[in-house]
N, C-alpha and C positions, 0 to 999 in steps of 0.2 A: 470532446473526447469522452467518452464512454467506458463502462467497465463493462470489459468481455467475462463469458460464461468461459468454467473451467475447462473444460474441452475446446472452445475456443482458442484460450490460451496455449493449450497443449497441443492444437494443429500448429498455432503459431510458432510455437517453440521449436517446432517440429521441423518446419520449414526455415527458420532462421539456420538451425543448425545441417539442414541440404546447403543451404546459399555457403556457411561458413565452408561446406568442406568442397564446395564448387570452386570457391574462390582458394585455397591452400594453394601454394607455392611450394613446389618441390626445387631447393639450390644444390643440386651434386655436387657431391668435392672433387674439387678442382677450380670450384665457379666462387663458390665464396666458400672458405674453410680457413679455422685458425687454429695455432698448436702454442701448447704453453708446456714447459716442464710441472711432474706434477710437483706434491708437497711444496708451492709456492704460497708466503706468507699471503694474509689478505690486505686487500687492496691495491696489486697488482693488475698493470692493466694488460688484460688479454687481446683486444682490438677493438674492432669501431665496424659497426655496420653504416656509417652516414655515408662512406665513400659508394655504397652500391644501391642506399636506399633516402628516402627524404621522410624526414621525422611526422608525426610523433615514435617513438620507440616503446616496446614496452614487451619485457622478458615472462614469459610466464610461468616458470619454473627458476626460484633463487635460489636452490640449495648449494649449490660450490659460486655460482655466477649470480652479480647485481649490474644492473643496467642506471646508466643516465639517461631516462627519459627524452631530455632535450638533444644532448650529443649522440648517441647512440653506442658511446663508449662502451666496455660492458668488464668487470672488475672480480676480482678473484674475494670469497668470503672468508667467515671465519671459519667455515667446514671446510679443510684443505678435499683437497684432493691425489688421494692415493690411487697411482695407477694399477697397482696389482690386486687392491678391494673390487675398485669400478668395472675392470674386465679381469675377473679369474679365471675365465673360460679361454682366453686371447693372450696369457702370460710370457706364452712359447711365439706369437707372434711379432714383428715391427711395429702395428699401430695398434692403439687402444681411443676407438672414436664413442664423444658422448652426443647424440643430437639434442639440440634445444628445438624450441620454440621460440617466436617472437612474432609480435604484430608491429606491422609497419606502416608508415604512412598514412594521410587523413585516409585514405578509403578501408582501413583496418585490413589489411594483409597478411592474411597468418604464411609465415616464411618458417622453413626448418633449414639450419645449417649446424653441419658438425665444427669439435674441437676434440683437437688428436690430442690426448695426453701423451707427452713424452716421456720418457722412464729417463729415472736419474738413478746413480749407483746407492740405493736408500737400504739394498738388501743382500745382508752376507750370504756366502754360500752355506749349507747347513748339512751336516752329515745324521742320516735316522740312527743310525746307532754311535755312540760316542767310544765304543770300542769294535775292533775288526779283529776277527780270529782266524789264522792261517796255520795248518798245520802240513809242513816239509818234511819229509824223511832226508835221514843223516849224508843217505849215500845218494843224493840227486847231484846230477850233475853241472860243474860251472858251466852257467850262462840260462839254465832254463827257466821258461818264466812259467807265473802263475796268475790266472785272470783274478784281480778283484772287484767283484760283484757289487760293494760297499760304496758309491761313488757319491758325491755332493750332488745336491740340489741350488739352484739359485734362482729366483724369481723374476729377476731382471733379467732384459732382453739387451741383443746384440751384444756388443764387448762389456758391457756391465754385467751379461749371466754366461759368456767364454770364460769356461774356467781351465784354469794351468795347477799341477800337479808336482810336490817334491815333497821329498823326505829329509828329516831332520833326526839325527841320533843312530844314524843306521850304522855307522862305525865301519862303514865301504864293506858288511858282508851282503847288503842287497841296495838295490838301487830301480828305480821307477824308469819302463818305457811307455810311449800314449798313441797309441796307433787310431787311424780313421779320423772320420769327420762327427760323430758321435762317440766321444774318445773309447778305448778302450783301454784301465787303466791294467799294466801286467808288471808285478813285482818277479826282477831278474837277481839269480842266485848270481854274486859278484865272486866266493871264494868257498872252498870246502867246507863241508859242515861235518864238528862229530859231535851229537849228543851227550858223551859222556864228558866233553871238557865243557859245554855250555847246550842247556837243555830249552833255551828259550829266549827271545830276543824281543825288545821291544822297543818301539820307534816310532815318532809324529811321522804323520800325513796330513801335509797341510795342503788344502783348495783354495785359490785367490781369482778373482774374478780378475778380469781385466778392463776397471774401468779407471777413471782417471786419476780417481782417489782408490785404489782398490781393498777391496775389505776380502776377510781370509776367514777360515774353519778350518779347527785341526780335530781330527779323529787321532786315537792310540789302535797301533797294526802292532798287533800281539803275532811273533812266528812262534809255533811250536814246534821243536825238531823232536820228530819222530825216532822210535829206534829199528836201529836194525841188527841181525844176529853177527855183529863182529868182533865179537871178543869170547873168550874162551875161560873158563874157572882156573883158577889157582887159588892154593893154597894159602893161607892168612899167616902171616908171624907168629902169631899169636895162636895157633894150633898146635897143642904139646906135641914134645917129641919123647916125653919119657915120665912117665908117672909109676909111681910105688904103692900096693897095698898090703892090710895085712890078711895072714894067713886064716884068721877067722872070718873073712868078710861076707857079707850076707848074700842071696839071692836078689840078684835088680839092681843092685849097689852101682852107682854111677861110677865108670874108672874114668873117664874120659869123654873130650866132646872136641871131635874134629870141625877144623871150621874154614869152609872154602868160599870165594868171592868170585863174583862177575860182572863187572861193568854193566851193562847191557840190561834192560829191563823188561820186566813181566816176562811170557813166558822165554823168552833171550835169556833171561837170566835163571830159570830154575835150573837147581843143579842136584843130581842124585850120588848115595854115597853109596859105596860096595866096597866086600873084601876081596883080595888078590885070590886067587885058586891056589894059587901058592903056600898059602897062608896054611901051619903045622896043624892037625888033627888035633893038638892037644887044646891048640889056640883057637879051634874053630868050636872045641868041646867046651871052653868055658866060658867066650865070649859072642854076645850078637853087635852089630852094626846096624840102628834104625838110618836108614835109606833116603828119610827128608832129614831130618835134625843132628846127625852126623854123632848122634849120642851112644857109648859104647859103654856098654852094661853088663852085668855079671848073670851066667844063665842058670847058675846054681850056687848054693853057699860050699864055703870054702872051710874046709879044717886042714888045715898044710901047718906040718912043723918042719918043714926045710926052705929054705929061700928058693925061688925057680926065677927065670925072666923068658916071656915071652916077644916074640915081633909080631905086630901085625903091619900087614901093609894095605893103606886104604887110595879106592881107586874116586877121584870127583868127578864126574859126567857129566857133561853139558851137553845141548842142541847140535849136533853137526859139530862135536869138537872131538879132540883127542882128549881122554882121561887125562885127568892132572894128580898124581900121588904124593902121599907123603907115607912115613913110618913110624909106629907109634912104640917105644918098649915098653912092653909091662912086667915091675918088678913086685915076685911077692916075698913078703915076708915072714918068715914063719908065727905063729900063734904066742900072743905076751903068755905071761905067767901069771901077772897080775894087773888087776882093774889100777888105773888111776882115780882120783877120787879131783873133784874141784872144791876149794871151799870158799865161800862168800863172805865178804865182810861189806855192807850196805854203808851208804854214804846220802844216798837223796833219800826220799821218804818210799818207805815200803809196808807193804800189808800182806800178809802169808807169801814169806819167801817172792813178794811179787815187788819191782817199782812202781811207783807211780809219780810220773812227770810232766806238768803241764805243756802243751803246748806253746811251739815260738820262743822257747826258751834257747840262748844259745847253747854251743856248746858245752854240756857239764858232766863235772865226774858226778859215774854213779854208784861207782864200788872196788873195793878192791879183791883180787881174786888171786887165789893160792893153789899150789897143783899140792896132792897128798899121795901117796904111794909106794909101788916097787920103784926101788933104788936101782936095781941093776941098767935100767937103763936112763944114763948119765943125759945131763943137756934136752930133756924135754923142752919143751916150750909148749903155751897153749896160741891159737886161730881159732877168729873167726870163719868158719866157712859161710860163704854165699856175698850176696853185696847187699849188705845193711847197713844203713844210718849209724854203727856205731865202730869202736876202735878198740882196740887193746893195745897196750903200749907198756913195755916191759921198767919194772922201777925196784929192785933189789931184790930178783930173786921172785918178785909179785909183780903182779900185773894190774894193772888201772884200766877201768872201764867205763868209757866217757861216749859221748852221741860227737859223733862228727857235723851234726848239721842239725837246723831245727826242726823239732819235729811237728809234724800236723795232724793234727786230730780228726780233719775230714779226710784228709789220703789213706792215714791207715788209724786206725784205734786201738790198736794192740799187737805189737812187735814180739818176736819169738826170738832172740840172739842162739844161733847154732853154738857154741863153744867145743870145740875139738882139742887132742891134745896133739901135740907132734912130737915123735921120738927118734932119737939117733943111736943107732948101733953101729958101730964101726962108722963106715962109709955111705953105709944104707940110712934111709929113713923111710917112716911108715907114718904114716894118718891113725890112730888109735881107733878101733871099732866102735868104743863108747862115744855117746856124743851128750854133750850135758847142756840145756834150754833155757836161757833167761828169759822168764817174760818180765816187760815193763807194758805198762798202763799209762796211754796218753791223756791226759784228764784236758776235755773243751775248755777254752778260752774263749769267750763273746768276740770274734775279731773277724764275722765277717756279718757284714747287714743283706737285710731282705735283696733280692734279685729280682725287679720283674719280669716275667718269660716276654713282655714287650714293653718298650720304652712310651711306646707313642699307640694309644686304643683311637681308633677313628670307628665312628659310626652315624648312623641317619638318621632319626626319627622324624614324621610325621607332626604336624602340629597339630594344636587343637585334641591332645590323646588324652584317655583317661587316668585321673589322679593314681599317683601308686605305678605306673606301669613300671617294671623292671627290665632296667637297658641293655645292662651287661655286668660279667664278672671277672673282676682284675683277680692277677696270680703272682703273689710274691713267696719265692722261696726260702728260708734262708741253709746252712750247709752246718751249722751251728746246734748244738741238741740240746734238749732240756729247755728251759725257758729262754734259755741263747736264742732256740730258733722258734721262737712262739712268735707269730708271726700278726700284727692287728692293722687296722687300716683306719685313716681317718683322711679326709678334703682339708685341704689346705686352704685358707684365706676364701671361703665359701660367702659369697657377698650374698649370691640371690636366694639363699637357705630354701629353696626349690628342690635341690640334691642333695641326696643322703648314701650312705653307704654301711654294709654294716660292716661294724669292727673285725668280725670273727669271717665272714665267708665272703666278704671282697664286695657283695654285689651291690650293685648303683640305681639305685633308682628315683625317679620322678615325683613329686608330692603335688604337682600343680601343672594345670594343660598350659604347654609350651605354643608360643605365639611368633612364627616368624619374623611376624611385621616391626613386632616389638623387638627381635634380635636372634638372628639368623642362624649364626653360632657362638657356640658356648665353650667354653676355655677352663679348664679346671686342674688341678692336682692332684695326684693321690699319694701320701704318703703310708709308705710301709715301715712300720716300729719292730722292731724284735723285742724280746721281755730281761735282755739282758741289764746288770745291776748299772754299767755303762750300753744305756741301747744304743745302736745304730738304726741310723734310717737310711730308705732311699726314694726316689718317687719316680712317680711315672705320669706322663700328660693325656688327659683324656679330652676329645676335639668331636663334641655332638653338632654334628649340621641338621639345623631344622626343614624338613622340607615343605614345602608350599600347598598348601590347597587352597581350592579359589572359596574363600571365606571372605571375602571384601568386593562389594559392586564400586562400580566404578563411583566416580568423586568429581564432580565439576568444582569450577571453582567460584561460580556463586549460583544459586537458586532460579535467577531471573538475570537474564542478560538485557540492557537495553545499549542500543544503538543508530546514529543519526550517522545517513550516508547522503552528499545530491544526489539529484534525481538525475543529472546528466552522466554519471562515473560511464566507462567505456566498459564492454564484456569482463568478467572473470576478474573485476576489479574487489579487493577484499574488503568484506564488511568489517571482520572484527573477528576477535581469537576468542574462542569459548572453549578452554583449557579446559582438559578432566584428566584425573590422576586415576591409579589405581595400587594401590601400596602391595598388591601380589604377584609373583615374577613369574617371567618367562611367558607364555600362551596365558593364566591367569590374569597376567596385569597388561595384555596388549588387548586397546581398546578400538573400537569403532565406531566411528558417528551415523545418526541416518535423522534423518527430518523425518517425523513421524506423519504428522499431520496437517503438511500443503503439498499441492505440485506448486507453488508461487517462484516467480523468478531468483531460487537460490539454490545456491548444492554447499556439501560440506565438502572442503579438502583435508581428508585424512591426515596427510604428511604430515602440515602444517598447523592443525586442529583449528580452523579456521573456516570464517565464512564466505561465498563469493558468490559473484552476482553471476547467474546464465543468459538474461534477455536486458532490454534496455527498462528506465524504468520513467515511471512517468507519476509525477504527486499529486495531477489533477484526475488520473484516473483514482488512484489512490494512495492515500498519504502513509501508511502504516500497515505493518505486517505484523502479526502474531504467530510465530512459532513455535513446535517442540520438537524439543530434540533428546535422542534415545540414544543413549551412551552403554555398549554391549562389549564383555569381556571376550575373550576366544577359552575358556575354562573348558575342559576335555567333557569332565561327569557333568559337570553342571555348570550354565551361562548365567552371570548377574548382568543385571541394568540397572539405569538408572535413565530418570530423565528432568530436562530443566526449559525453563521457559523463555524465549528471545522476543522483543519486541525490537522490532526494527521501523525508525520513523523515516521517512523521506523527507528529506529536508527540500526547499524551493529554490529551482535556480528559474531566473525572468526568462523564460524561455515562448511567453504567451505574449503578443503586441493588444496592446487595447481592444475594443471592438467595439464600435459604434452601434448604440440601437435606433437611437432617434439624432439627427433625421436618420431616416432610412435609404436616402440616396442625396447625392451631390445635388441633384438636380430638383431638388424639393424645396419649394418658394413659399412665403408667406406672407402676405399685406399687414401690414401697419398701419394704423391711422394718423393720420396725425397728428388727432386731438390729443394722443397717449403722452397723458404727462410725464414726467423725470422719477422714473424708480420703477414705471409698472411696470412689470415683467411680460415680455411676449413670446417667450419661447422658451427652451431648454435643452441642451446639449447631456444625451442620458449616454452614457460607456460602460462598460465591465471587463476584467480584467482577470482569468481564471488563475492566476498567482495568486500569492496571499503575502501578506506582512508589507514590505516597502514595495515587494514586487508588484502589488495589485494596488496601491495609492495612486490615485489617476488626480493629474491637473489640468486644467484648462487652457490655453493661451492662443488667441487671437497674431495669425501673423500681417503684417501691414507694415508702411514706412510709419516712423514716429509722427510725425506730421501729421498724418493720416489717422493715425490712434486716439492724437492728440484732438481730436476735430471730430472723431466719429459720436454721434448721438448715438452710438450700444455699447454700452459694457459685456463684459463675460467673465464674470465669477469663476476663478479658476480655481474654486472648489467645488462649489456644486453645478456649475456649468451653466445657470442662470444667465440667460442673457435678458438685460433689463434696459430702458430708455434712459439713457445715461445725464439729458436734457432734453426740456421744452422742445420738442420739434421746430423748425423754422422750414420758412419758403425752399431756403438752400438746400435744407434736406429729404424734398421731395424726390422720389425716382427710386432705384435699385439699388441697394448698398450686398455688397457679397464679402462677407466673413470667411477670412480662411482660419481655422482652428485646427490647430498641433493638439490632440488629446494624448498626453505623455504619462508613465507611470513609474512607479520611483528606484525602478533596478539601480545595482550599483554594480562596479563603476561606469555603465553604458544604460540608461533607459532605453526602453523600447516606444514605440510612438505608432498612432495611426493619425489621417489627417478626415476631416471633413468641411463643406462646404456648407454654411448658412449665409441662405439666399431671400433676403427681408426688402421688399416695396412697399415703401411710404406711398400711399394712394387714397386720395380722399374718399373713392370709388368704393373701396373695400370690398370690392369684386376680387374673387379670387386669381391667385398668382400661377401662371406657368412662365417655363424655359423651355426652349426647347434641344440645348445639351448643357451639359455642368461645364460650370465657368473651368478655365486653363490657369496651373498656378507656374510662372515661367522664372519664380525666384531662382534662388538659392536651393541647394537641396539639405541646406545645414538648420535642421529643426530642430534639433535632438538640443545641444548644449546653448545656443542664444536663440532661442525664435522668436524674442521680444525684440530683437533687434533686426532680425531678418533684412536683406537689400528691398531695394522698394517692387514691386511684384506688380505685372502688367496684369489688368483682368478686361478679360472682351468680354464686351458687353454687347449682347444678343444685337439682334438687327431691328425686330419691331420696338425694342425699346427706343433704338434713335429715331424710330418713324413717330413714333409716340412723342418724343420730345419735338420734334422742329411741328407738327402738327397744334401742339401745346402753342408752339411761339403764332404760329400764325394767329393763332385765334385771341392771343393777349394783344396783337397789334390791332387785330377787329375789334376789339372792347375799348379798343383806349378809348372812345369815342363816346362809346358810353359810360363811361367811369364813372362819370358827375351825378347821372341820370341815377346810376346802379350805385350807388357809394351807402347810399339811408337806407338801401335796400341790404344792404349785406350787412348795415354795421347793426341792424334790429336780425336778422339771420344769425347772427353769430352770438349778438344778447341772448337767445330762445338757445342756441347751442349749447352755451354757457351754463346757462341754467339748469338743460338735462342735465348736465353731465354732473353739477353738484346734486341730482337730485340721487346718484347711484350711491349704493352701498360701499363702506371705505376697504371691505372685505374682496370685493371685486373688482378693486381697479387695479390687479395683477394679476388675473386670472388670465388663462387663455382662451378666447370662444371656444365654447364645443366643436364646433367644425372641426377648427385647429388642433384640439386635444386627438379627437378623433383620427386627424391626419398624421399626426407625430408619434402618438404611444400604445402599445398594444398592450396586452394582460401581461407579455412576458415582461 
């Protein structure tokens, strides 16, 4: 075997991977197909390819599926399998098919057969908005429907994504019909609707699949009843019907303020005010009627010293209605004589004529107040006019003036109490012209803390940014004055002192370049202090997400990968995981592998960051591969790499049988003498064995019956192959001896074996040896585990051999005669033999003639 040139290799490849796709197997479904529900635990068994195919097996894609090689079982992983991830395109469909791969059978069959994931009820139905907004008018009539638009989604198929529709809280004014085959869901008005007794209703809509276990989603269906113009103004209770002023009253002076009502909203409900035409010249002289606000005012001042009473009559207008009236008397009274006076006597703390009371204080008295005056008119009494925070309450004759509720220093800061006096004459009563003004002073109390305008600051930064940058500026208010609302800021529990903030103007910033890798996002406090003598605090949470830039090449996980694979693995079988990280997300930290610098029989699989074989491999072509591999980020602006170094060893499987060099054929004879004494060596048995380690250890062994081993004048060194004169030659051992030799080498658990034939004639002649075919070996064919033992093996022995031999005998019966005569002659023959033979060098009496050398061994 040979090492091909790289183009070589790469037609080969070329062509290997025509024949694979010549040979692909297309199984339609129907012919072989399995279905599993999905999200089944692992180790579940999905089927069996044995029944249509005969093993070996082997999956080539394990990501939800593992195969038994030997069964051809094939078993659900740790990676479930969701059926609405694997086809999101096919949701709305019955099947969801994944094709595999596998190879089959000794002759490597690549087969494709699908597996139908089945949907199980794994997914509720889901509404995109979790509230639905309907708006009805009041006067729609029972039974009509209204389509909503809002409908559940569900991802499971067949009766697991059939969803059914009802209401829950509807209190029987509306109820659900579901029309078609793609429902149509229409909300039907069950009972009359009026706005003004209820303006909005609200009630679940619940969606439930119909699967076995069935799972539900409820939306909130908000109705909004609309209005419509069916109500009409009238007039309030509480609109006077008789009010008294006096006779000096000013220009503008409010008498009165009509006040009419209308169910019915926006513009249903605007109502305009007008006076009757009827209404006296005198009454139209002194007073107006504003139009929106129903306020009735005086259109000039007044100096009357007689009592008069006027009528007016006011008309309320609404939309498409009849006028609604009422009547108002207005009584005046003639001009006082004399001012009344009020006089004050202070109780809480006061500064020029003024209160001043802190805030949140309950109810307290704050003074007592005295009327001073004309006498003539008897049973005054003093009022508050308007609606104020405070009271008067009468106590001998004096009046106490106290706050009806607490006051608050951010609502108002300073109260003006109107004080009026009210006088009786006779039957009459009048409201006094003068009007006398307490102001009080509501002094802050520290009692409320900072506000932030937002509870929760989210923002992004960039990593890697410069020192100092400024992120953002938090806002706490407080409603408190003076150093109540001085408002400071400080980080709460600040572990990575990176963040700072300034006290006085909120803002936050950076001291050190932020590192995603090291931590993504950041989690922090901001407390706001006020500068009261008791501060209040409040805080707010600030959430910086770091975002990514590709600032990190990829990472393997060591420098130098080594690896031992057999040299017999089947296609796409995997060498080994050369893992690389990249600590940067998204397209940053997604990596990809590529072989830099081989076409050699291997490719990376992505998925699996892993290596695998493309062609067969062979370890006498070559034992060992050197690779690099370039590990590349997907980074938008800018792509990192890296790269690292595999050595991949081929390990030996006995895949190489011996191979004989010497002899060079079966049928290759050699003469022996038979002077060759016990050790010399006459020949050699040379092999090689292109394995290595136990696979390429070759031994020798001679097969023959025992007897026959037992008796043979050769040995054969089943190490070095040395065939030697095992003893002294004798007469018996004249003729043909033919050695069968098992040349074996040390594979486990099966050696591999070639056989050859040494073919040795004892012949005093020492003329050289032919056959004219190789001896027949008619044993046993069990070489391999006993060849010492081997049955006894017939060997045919050529034809002029036997001519040779009876030819032999003749000519021993022709001598006998001479024996006596010849006997001094041979036995001085063979002294002079004797002789040479001690006269040779002791170096060369295991040599093998030249001839012989020359016959047997070449330069290889």
């Amino acid at each position: 075997m040979g090492h091909g040139t790289p183009d070589n290799m790469a037609c080969a490849g070329l062509l290997q991977n025509l024949l694979l796709l010549f040979r692909l197997r297309q199984i339609v479904c129907g012919s072989v197909q399995f279905s599993i529900p999905e999200e089944k635990e692992p180790g579940v068994l999905v089927g069996s390819l044995s029944k249509s195919f005969s093993p070996p097996y082997q999956l080539l894609t394990q990501e939800y599926l593992w195969m038994d090689t030997n069964t051809g079982n094939f078993y659900t992983t740790e990676q479930k399998m969701d059926r609405e991830a694997l086809c999101p395109e096919d949701t709305e469909t019955e099947e969801c098919i994944i094709l595999h791969n596998a190879i089959v059978r000794p002759s490597g069959d690549l087969i494709q057969f699908p597996v139908i994931i089945e949907d199980i009820n794994d997914n509720a139905p889901h509404f995109v908005n979790s509230e639905i907004h309907l708006r009805v008018p009041e006067d729609v009539s029972v039974g009509t429907s209204f389509l909503l638009d809002d409908q559940a989604q569900d991802r499971d198929v067949g009766l697991n994504g059939d969803l059914q529709y009802h209401l829950e809280d509807s209190g029987g004014v509306f109820s659900l019909k579901v029309e078609g085959d793609e429902p149509f869901i229409m909300l039907v008005v069950q009972t009359a609707l009026d706005r003004e007794t209820q303006d909005q209703y609200q009630m679940a809509l619940v969606a439930t699949d119909c699967g076995t276990d069935p799972l539900s989603a409820t939306a909130t269906l908000i109705v909004t009843v609309t209005d419509v113009n069916d109500n009409c103004p009238s007039f309030s209770p509480e609109s006077p019907r008789s009010v008294t002023i006096p006779g000096d009253s000013a220009r503008n002076m409010l008498v009165a303020q009509v006040i009419a009502t209308d169910p019915d909203s926006g513009l249903n409900a605007a109502i305009t005010y007008s006076l009757s035409p009827k209404v006296s010249d005198r009454a139209k002289e002194l007073f107006s009627l504003d139009s929106l606000t129903g306020y009735i005012r005086l259109t000039q001042d007044l100096k009357s010293d007689n009592s008069e009473e006027l009528l007016l009559k006011v008309f309320a207008n609404g939309h498409h209605c009849p006028p609604a009236d009422t009547k108002v008397t207005v009584s005046i009274l003639p001009t006082l004589n004399q001012e009344m006076t009020i006089k004050i006597g202070f109780i809480a703390e006061h500064q020029n004529q003024t209160l001043v009371l802190p805030e949140n204080k309950p109810p307290t008295a704050l003074a007592i107040l005295e009327l001073e005056g004309d006498s003539s008119f008897k049973g005054s009494s003093l009022v508050i006019e308007g609606k104020v925070p405070f009271t008067l309450s009468p106590q001998n004759g004096k009046y106490l003036l106290s706050t009806s509720k607490a006051l608050d220093f951010e609502m108002k800061k300073e109260h003006h109490i109107p004080v009026v006096v009210q006088r009786r004459s006779g039957e009459a009563s009048v409201i006094a012209s003068s009007q006398h003004f307490i102001r009080v002073l509501v002094a802050d109390v520290n009692d409320n803390a900072p506000h932030f305008l937002q509870s929760h600051y989210q923002l992004e930064v960039e990593e890697n940014n410069e020192p100092g940058l400024l992120l953002l500026q938090v806002s706490a208010s407080d409603a408190d004055s003076g150093e109540n609302g001085r408002v400071t800021y400080r980080l709460e529990n600040n572990r990575s002192n990176i963040f700072n903030i300034d006290p006085v103007t909120g803002q936050l910033s950076v001291s050190a370049s932020l590192d995603r890798e090291q931590q993504s996002v950041h989690e922090m406090i901001v407390v706001a202090r006020d500068g009261g003598s008791l501060p209040l605090e409040s805080t707010a949470t600030v959430s910086i997400r770091v975002l990514d830039l590709n600032d990190n090449a990829p990472v393997f996980m060591a420098p130098h990968f080594i690896f031992f694979i057999p040299e017999n693995v089947p296609l796409l079988t995997q060498v080994g995981r050369v893992g690389v990280t990249d600590p940067d997300e998204g397209d940053n930290g997604n990596t990809d592998l590529h072989i830099v610098n081989s076409s050699g029989p291997f490719v990376v699989d992505n998925a699996q960051e892993t290596l695998r074989t493309t062609t067969s491999l062979d370890r006498e072509t070559q034992d060992r591969y050197e690779l690099y591999l370039l590990a590349r980020d997907h980074g938008t602006l800018i792509t990192l790499t890296s790269t690292a170094r595999v050595t991949i060893f081929v390990e030996d499987v006995n895949d190489n049988q011996p191979k004989v060099i010497v002899p060079k054929t079966n049928s290759t004879c050699l003469t022996v003498s038979p002077s060759a004494m016990a050790g010399t060596m006459v020949t050699k048995i040379y092999a090689t064995d292109e394995d290595s380690g136990l696979n390429s250890e070759i031994t020798y062994t001679a097969v023959a019956p025992e007897a026959t081993l037992n008796s043979s004048p050769f040995h054969v060194d089943s190490k070095s192959g040395n065939i030697t004169v095992a003893q002294n030659l004798l007469q018996k051992d004249l003729g043909m001896h033919h050695l069968f030799i098992v040349v074996r080498d040390g594979g486990k658990p099966t050696p591999l074996y070639s056989t050859v034939w040494v073919n040795l004639l004892v012949n005093e002649s020492g003329e050289p040896c032919h056959l004219d075919r190789a001896p027949t070996w008619t044993g046993t064919p069990d070489l391999v585990q006993t060849p010492s033992r081997a049955p006894i093996c017939n060997i045919q022995t050529p034809k002029y051999v036997q001519l040779t031999f009876l030819a032999g005998l003749a000519l021993m019966l022709a001598s006998t005669c001479l024996f006596t005569v010849t006997v001094v002659l041979c036995l001085k023959q063979r002294r002079r033999s004797h002789l040479r033979h001690n006269k040779r060098q002791p170096d060369e009496e295991n040599k093998i003639p030249l001839r012989l050398r020359d016959k047997y061994y070449s330069d290889n």
